[in-house]
C-alpha positions as a Markdown table, in Angstrom:
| # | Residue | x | y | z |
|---|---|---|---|---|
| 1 | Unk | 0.0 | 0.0 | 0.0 |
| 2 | Unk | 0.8 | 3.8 | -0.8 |
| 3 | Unk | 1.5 | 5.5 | 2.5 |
| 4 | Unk | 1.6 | 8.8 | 3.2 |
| 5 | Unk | 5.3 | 8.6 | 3.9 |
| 6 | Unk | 5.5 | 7.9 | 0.2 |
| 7 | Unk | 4.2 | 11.2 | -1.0 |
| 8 | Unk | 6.3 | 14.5 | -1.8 |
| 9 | Unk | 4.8 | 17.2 | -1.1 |
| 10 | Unk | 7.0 | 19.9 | -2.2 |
| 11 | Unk | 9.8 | 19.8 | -4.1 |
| 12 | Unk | 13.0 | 21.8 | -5.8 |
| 13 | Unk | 11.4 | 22.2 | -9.1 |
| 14 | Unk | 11.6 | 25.8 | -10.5 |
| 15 | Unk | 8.8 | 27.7 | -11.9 |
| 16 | Unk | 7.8 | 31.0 | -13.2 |
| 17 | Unk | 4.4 | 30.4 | -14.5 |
| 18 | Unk | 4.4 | 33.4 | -17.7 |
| 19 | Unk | 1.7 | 34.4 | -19.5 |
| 20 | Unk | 2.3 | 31.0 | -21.7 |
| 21 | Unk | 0.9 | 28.7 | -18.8 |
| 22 | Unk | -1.9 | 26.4 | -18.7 |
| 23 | Unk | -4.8 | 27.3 | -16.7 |
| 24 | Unk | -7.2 | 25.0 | -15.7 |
| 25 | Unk | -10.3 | 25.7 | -13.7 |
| 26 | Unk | -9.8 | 29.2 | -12.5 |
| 27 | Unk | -8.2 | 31.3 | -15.8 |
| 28 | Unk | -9.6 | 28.9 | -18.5 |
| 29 | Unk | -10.8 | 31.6 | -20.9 |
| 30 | Unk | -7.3 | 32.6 | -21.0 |
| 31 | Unk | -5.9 | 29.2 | -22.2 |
| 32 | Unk | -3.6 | 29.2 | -25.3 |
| 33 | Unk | -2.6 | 26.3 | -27.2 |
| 34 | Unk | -2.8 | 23.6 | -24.1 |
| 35 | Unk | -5.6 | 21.3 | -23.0 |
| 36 | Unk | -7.1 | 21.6 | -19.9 |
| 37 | Unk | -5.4 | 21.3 | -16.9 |
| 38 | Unk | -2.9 | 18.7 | -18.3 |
| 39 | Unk | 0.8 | 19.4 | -19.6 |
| 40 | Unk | 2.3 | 16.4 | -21.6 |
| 41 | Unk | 5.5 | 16.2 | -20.9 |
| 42 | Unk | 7.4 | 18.4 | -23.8 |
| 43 | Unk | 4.6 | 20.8 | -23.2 |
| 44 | Unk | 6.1 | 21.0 | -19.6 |
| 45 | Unk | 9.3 | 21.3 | -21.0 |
| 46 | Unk | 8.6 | 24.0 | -23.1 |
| 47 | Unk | 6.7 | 26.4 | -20.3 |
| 48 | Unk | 9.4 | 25.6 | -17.8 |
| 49 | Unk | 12.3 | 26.4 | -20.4 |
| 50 | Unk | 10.5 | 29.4 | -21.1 |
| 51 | Unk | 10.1 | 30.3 | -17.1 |
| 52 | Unk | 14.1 | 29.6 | -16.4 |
| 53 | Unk | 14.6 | 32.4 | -19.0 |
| 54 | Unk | 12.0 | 35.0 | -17.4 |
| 55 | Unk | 13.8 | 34.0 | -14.0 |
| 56 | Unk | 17.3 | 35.1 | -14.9 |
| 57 | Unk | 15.7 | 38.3 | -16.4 |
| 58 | Unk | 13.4 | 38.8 | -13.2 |
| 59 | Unk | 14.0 | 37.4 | -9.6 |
| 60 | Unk | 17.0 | 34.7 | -10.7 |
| 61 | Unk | 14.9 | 32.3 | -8.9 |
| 62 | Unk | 11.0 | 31.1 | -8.4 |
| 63 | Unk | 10.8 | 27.9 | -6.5 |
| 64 | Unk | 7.9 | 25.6 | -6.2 |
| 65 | Unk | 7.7 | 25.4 | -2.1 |
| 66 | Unk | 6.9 | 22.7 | 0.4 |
| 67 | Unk | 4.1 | 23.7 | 2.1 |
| 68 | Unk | 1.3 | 25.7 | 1.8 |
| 69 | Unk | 1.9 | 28.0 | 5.2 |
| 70 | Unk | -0.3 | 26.1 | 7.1 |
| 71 | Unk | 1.2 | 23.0 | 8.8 |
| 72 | Unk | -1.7 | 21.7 | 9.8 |
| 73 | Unk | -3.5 | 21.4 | 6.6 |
| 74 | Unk | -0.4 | 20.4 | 5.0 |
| 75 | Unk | -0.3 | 17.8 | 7.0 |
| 76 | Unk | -4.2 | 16.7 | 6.7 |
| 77 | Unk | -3.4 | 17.6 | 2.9 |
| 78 | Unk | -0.8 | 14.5 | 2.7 |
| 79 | Unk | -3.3 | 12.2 | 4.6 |
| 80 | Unk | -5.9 | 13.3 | 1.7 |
| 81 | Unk | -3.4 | 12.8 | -0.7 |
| 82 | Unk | -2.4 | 9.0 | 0.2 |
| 83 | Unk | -5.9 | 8.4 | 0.2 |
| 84 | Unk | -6.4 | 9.5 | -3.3 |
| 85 | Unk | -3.0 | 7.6 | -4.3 |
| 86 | Unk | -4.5 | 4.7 | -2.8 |
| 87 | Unk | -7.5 | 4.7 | -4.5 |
| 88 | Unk | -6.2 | 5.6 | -8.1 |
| 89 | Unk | -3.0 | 3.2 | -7.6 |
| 90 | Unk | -0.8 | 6.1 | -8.8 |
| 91 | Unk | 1.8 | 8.2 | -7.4 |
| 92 | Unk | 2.8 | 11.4 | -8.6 |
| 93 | Unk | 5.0 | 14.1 | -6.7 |
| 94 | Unk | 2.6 | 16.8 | -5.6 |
| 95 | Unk | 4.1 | 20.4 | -4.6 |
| 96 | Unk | 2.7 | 23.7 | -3.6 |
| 97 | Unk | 3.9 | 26.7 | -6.7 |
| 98 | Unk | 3.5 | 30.6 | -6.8 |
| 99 | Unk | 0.3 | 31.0 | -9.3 |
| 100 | Unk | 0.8 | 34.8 | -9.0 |
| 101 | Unk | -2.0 | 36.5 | -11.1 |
| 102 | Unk | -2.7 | 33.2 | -12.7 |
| 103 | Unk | -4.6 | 31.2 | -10.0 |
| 104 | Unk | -4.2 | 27.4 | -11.5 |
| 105 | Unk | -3.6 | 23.9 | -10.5 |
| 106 | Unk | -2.1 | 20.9 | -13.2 |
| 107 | Unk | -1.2 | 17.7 | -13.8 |
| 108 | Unk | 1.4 | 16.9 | -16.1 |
| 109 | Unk | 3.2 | 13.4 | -16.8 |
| 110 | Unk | 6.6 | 15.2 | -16.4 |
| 111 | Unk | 8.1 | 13.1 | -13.8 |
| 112 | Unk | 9.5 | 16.8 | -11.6 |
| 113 | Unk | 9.8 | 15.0 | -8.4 |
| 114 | Unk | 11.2 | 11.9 | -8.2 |
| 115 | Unk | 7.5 | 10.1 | -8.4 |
| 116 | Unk | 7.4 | 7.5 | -11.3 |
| 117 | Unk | 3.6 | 9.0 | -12.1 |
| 118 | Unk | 3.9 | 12.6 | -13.5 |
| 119 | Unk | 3.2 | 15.4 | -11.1 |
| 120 | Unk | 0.7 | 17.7 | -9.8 |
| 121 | Unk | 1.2 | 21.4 | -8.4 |
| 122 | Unk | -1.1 | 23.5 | -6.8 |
| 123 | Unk | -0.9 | 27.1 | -7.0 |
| 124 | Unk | -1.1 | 29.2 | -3.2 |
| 125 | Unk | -2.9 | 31.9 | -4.3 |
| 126 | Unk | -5.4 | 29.2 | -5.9 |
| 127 | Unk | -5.3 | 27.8 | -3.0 |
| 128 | Unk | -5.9 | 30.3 | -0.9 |
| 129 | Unk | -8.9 | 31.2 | -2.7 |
| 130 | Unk | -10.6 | 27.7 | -2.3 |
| 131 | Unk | -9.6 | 27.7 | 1.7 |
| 132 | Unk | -11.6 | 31.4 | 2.0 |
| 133 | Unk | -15.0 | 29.1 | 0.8 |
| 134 | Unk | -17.5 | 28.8 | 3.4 |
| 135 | Unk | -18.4 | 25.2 | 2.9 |
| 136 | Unk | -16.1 | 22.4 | 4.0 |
| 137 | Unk | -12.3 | 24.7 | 2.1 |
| 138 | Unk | -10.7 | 21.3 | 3.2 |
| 139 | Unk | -13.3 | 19.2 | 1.6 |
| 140 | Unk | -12.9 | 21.2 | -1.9 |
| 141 | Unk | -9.1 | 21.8 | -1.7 |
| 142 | Unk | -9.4 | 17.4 | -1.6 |
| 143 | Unk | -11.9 | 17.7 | -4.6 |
| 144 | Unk | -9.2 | 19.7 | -6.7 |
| 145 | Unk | -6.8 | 17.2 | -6.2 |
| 146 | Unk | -8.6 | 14.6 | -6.9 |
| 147 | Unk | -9.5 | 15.9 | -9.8 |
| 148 | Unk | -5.8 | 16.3 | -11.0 |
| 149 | Unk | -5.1 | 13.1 | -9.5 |
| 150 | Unk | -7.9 | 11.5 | -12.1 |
| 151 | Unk | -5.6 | 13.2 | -15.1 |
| 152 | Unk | -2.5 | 11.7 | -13.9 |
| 153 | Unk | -4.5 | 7.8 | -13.9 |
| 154 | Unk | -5.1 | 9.4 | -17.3 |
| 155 | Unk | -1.8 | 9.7 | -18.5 |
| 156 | Unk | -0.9 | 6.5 | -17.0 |
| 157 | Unk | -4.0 | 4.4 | -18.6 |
| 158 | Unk | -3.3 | 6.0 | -22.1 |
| 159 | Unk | -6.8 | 8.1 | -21.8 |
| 160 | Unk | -5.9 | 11.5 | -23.0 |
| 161 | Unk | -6.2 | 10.7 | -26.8 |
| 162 | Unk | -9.2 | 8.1 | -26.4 |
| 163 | Unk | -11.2 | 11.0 | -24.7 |
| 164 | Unk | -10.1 | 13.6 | -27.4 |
| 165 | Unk | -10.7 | 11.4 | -30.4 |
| 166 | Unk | -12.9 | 13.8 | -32.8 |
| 167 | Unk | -13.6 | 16.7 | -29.7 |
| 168 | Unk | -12.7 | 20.4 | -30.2 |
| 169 | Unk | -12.4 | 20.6 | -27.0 |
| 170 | Unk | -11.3 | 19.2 | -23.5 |
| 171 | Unk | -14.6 | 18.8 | -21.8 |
| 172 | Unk | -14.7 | 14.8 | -22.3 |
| 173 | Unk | -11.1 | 15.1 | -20.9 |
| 174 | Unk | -12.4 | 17.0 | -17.8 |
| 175 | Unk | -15.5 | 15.6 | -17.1 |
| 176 | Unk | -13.8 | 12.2 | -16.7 |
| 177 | Unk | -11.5 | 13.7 | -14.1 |
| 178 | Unk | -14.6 | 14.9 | -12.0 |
| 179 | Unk | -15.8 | 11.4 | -12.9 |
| 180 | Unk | -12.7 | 10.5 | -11.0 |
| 181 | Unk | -13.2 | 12.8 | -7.9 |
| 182 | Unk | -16.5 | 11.7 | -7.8 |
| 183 | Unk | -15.5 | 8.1 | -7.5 |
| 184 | Unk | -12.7 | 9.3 | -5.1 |
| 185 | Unk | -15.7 | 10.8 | -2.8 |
| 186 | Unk | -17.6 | 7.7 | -3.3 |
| 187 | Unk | -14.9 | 5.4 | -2.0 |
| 188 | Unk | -14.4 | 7.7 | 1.3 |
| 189 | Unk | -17.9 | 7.7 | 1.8 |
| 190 | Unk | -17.8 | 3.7 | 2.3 |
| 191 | Unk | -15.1 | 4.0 | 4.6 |
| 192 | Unk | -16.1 | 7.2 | 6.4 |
| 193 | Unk | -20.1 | 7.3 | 6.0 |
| 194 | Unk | -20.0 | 11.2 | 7.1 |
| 195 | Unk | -17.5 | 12.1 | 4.6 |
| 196 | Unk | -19.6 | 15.7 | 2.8 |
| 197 | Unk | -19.0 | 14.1 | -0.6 |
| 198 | Unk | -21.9 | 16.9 | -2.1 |
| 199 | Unk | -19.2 | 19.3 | -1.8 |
| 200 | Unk | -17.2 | 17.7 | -4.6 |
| 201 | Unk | -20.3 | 18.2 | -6.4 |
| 202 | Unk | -20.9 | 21.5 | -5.3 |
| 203 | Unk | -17.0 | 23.0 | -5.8 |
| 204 | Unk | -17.1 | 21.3 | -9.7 |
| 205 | Unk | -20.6 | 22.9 | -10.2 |
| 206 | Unk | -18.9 | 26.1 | -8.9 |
| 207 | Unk | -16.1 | 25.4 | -11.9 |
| 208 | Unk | -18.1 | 25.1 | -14.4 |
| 209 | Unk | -18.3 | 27.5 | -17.6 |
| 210 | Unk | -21.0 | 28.7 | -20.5 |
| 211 | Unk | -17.8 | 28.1 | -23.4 |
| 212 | Unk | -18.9 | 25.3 | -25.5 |
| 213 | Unk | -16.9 | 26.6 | -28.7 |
| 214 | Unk | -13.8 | 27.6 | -26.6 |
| 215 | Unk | -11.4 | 24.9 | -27.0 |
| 216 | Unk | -10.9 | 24.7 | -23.2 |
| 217 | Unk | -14.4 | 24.3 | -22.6 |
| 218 | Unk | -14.7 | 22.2 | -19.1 |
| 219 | Unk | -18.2 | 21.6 | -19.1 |
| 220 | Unk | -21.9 | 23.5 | -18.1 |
| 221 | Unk | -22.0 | 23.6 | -13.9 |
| 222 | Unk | -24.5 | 21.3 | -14.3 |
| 223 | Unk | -22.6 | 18.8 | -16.3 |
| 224 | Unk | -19.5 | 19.1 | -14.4 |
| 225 | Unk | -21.7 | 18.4 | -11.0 |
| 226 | Unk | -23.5 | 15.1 | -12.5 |
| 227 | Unk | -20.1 | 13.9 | -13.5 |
| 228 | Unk | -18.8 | 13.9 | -10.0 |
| 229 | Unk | -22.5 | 12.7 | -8.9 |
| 230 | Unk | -22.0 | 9.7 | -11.9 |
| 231 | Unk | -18.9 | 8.6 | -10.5 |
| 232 | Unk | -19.8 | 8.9 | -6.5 |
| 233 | Unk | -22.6 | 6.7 | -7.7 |
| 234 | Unk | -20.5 | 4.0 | -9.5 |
| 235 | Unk | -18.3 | 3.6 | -6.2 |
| 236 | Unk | -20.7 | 4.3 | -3.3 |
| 237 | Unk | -24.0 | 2.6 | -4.7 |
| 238 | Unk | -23.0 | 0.5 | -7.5 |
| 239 | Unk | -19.5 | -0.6 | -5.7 |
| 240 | Unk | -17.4 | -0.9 | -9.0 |
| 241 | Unk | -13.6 | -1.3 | -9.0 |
| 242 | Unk | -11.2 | 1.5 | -10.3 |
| 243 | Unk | -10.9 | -0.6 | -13.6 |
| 244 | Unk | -14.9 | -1.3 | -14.1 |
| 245 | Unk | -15.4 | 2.5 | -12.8 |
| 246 | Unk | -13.0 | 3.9 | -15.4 |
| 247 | Unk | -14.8 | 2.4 | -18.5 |
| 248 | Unk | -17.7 | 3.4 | -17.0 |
| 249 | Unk | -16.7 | 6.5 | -17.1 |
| 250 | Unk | -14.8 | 6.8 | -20.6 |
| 251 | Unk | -18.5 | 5.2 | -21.9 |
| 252 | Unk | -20.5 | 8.2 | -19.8 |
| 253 | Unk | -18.7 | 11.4 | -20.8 |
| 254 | Unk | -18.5 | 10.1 | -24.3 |
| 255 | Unk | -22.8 | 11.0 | -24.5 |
| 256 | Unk | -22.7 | 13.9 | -22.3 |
């Protein structure tokens, strides 16, 4: 099994994340030439090439950091995360970033920190952002990264271009993650029966946008909340395992 002690959270990988980055959920509209909140891995290679050069013009140094500022919920953050890990049977690095202006988290299959799987980052301010929400912060900071988990499986399963056959844009890409989450939240819900899994609805409902001909079109509130409901239900009521619950899912977002 995956323990927590397994996890990295934090890391010396060096970032400046330009005006050329990859937003995800919270700067989609502003998206250029990636999809969704994934980075293959000479994608990655690209931004962060172009970030060393703005560092040596700039600051001479952006680091991603190893904690959030809160010890606490770092710390409740790594439980959360070996949970996911154990769930998904992957094992990226995960590390905290600056998002500056550009509030973002990714997933990319660029192996950054010593984890076989890819790796996810998190920006602070992002962060910050979901901690100031009234209902259950920890509960939707968990629903973010299971979401970005759910991309790395992708990568590993050889998803991506299966769920972007023929699309124009990501939203079979990112519906399938909340898929994921949701069958994250199902899975805790067995084990813990007052897990609040309707916030993962309620945070990806939140996410949701009204872009259907932008390429980085994530999905309608509503689509992006029955996704996570879809896959809460294969694992809580229908008690699929991950394989079963991931073609079920590739088959569901493919008539959404």
């Amino acid at each position: 099994m995956i323990t927590r002690r397994d996890l990295v959270v934090g890391g010396a990988l060096t970032i400046l994340w330009s005006a050329a980055g990859c937003p995800c959920l919270a700067d989609a509209a502003r998206s250029r030439g990636s999809f969704g909140c994934m980075l293959d891995g000479d994608e990655a290679e690209r931004f962060l090439a172009i970030s060393s050069e703005h560092q040596m013009y700039a600051h001479g140094e952006e680091t991603i950091v190893a904690s959030s500022g809160n010890r606490e919920f770092d710390y409740a953050l790594a439980h959360t995360l070996s949970s996911i890990t154990d769930t998904f049977h992957v094992l990226p690095g995960f590390a905290y970033y600056d998002d500056g202006d550009r509030p973002n988290a990714y997933a990319t299959d660029r192996v950054r920190l010593a984890k076989a799987d890819g790796t996810v980052l998190f920006g602070r301010r992002y962060l910050s952002a979901i901690l100031a929400r009234p209902e259950q912060p920890d509960v939707a900071a968990a629903t973010v990264c299971a979401h970005e988990f759910g991309h790395i499986l992708q990568y590993k399963l050889n998803l991506k271009p299966v769920l972007l056959a023929g699309q124009s844009t990501v939203k079979r890409l990112e519906l399938h993650a909340d898929y994921l989450a949701g069958y994250y939240a199902g899975i805790r819900k067995l084990s813990k029966p007052d897990y609040p899994a309707a916030v993962f609805a309620s945070t990806q409902y939140s996410f949701g946008d009204f872009n259907p001909n932008s390429p980085q079109h994530h999905g309608r509130p509503d689509e992006r909340a029955a996704a996570i409901i879809r896959g809460f239900e294969v694992a809580y009521r229908e008690r699929h395992n991950l394989s079963d619950a991931v073609r079920i899912g590739v088959n569901y977002v493919a008539t959404v």
